[in-house]
Phi, psi and omega in degrees: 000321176297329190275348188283320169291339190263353160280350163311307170284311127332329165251351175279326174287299193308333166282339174281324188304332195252004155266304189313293155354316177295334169265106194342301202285009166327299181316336191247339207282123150257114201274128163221134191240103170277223136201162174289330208184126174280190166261095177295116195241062203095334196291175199012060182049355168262151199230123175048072173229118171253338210239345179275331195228180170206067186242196213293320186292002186242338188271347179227105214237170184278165156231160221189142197189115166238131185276142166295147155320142168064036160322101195252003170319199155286115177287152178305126191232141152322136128240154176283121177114000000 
């Protein structure tokens, strides 16, 4: 069933990324996309635990950031903390 959800959900974001594309204000459009929580899927013997622990796989979650054309903002950077 987890994997059946997260193909789900991939394919419900690729559409919208692919109306959002579609659209003239693509270009202008800035996207941020996140999660709330990552997942444990086995690491330290626990399985789908987010809210009892804290280690890396539930604390570190994506961020994923797509800039309009001619962005003079802050660029996208890797950080450590």
């Amino acid at each position: 069933r987890y994997d059946a959800e997260i193909a789900w959900f991939d394919r419900e974001l690729g559409r919208l990324f692919d109306a959002l594309r579609a659209d003239p204000a693509w270009g202008a459009t800035l996207v941020l996309f996140s999660a709330d929580h990552g997942e444990s899927l086995g690491e330290h013997d626990q399985w789908f635990c987010h809210g009892e622990n804290v280690s890396r796989e539930t604390v570190h979650v994506p961020l994923v950031v797509h800039y309009p054309e001619g962005w003079s903002g802050p660029r996208a950077r890797e950080v450590d903390g």
